[in-house]
Phi, psi and omega in degrees: 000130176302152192290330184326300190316310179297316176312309176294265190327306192285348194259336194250331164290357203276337179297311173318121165280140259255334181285356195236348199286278190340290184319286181283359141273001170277326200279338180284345183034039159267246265253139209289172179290308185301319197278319169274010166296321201266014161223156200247086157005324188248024176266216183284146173312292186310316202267350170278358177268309177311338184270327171294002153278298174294346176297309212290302171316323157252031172252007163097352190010132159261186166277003171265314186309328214268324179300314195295325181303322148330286175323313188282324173318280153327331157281348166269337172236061191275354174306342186288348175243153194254120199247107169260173187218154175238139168264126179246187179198161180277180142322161192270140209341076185260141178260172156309138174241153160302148174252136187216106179302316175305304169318308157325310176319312213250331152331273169344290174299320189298318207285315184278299180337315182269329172296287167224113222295318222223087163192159217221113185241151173253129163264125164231110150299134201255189169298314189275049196032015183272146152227132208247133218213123197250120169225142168225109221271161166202176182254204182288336185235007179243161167277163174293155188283103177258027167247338182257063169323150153259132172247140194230103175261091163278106183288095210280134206110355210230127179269030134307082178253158165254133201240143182255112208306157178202182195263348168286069159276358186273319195285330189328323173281302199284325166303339179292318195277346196265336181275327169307303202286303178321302200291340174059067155239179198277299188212158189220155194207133165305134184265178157261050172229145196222157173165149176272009174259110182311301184347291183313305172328301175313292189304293186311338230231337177248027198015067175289314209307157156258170188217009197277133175305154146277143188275354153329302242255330218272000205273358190234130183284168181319290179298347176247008183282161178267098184248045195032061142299109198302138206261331203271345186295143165320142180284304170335287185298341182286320206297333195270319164351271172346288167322274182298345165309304222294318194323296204291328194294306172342283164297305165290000183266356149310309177313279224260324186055204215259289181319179174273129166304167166267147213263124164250130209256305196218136157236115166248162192241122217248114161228131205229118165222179160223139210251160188254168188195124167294297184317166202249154214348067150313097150350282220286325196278311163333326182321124149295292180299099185325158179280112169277120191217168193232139227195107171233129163240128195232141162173184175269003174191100203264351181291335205271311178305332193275304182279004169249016161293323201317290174324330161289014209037083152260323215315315193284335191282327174288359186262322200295328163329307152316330213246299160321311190303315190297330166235094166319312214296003193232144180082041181280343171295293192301345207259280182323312179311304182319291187318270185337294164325289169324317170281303162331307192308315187286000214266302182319282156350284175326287202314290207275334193237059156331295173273330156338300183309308177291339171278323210240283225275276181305140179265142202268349165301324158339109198198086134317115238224113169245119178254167169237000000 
């Protein structure tokens, strides 16, 4: 076994934790059930790395075996990395082909390889019709890098893929074009959705979430729930109260339903307008060109944060923000209005009812980001 190779393997168990080591190396299935008997788990880490390394020698490790033990690694911790997702789409009547995982493969590799002399691609195929894509960049004159990895997760059948962000951004065009091409699709576009949960990502781009009420909630009506009202208040007034919970409780559970959002970490928005101005010669309105601007919402859980402005009459402008994230490609006028106002509203908010807002409403997760 080469020494790289031998180097690479151990840098990738010293990553494992010793409660997890057993589980992937099973799931990696190069060293046999009798081979991982004979070592003993419960000593020192350093000395369960050295017998292991030596099991890896003499069973020869290549450099793909050591990728796939990334891989498999990386798929028990994929939160540790941040996922963007790409959407591709066909050509105008171009049909759906059949998918053929070898072919994709073998597409795929050829597509960088030729492209570029010196990277290294890995496959692992899932249960989920996923296929998980190890790329390890080197240039015309260096070898690849096998610690700064790209990792790519592709649905097969599917114009998705997820990409794990990385500092190689110069390789990003040539990755686009080897998954358009393998997937025999047209063209692929960066969606604006980002996050370290795969899952979530997932669940949004394939409407996986559920959304179906729990039937707990629906046995007590509305009017008899406690909605910290003054018992001393105008009747009049508990009643338009009432009234407007339900609008608001309704529609978002429309929006949102009852369950845990898929936790999305970053969303942004691309927009363009132009301002109108009764004064006379106001720059901004005078403008030929619309104002181009970028709208970033950032948080650790940005659905939950979104859901939780609704109670601010917020709600209709967050349902259409939903109803846009699952189809990018579509409303960008209505996206824009939508946004601008939505963002106007909250400004607004912030500004007049400030401490309110910070008691009842707001979510502290939030963080509205206007760039120019």
């Amino acid at each position: 076994m080469d020494e790289t190779v031998a180097e690479f393997i151990k840098r990738t168990i010293l990553k494992i934790p010793l409660n997890e080591l057993t589980t992937i190396l099973k799931a990696w299935d190069f060293l046999s059930e009798n081979q991982l008997q004979t070592v003993n788990f419960r000593q020192r880490k350093e000395s369960v790395v050295q017998h292991l390394i030596h099991l890896c020698e003499e069973k020869r490790a290549s450099l793909n075996d050591a990728a796939l033990l990334d891989i498999i690694y990386t798929q028990f911790h994929q939160h540790q990395k941040v996922w963007d997702v790409f959407q591709m789409s066909k050509g105008p009547g171009e049909d759906v082909d059949l998918f053929d995982m070898k072919q994709f493969k073998n597409s795929f590799k050829k597509i960088l390889q030729r492209a570029l002399k010196n990277v290294t691609v890995s496959f692992r195929e899932t249960e989920e019709n996923a296929v998980w894509i190890r790329i390890a960049w080197g240039t015309q004159y260096t070898k690849p890098n096998q610690y700064k990895p790209t990792y790519v997760v592709y649905y097969s059948q599917t114009p998705y893929a997820f990409k794990s962000s990385s500092t190689l951004r110069r390789n990003t065009p040539l990755l686009g074009q080897a998954l358009t091409i393998a997937s025999k699709h047209h063209q692929i576009v960066k969606m604006d959705l980002r996050s370290r949960y795969l899952d979530s990502l997932k669940a949004i781009v394939f409407k996986q979430y559920n959304q179906t009420f729990e039937t707990h909630n629906s046995t007590t009506p509305l009017q008899e729930r406690s909605l910290g009202l003054d018992i001393n208040m105008d009747s009049r007034i508990i009643h338009e109260n009432i009234v407007e919970k339900e609008r608001v409780q309704r529609i978002t559970q429309e929006t949102f339903g009852d369950y845990p959002q898929p936790q999305l970490e970053f969303a942004q928005y691309k927009l363009e307008t132009k301002f109108k101005s009764d004064l006379n010669g106001s720059i901004l309105a005078e403008r030929e060109e619309p104002l181009r601007c970028l709208i970033k919402f950032s948080s650790p859980h940005l659905l939950e944060a979104l859901k939780s402005l609704a109670p601010a009459a917020l709600f209709s402008r967050i349902q259409k923000l939903l109803c846009y994230s699952a189809s990018h490609s579509q409303g960008t006028q209505d996206l824009s209005s939508c946004m601008s106002h939505c963002i106007q509203d909250v400004k607004i908010m912030m500004s007049q009812h400030l401490d309110m807002v910070n008691q009842m409403y707001a979510s502290p997760d939030i963080q509205l980001t206007t760039i120019d």
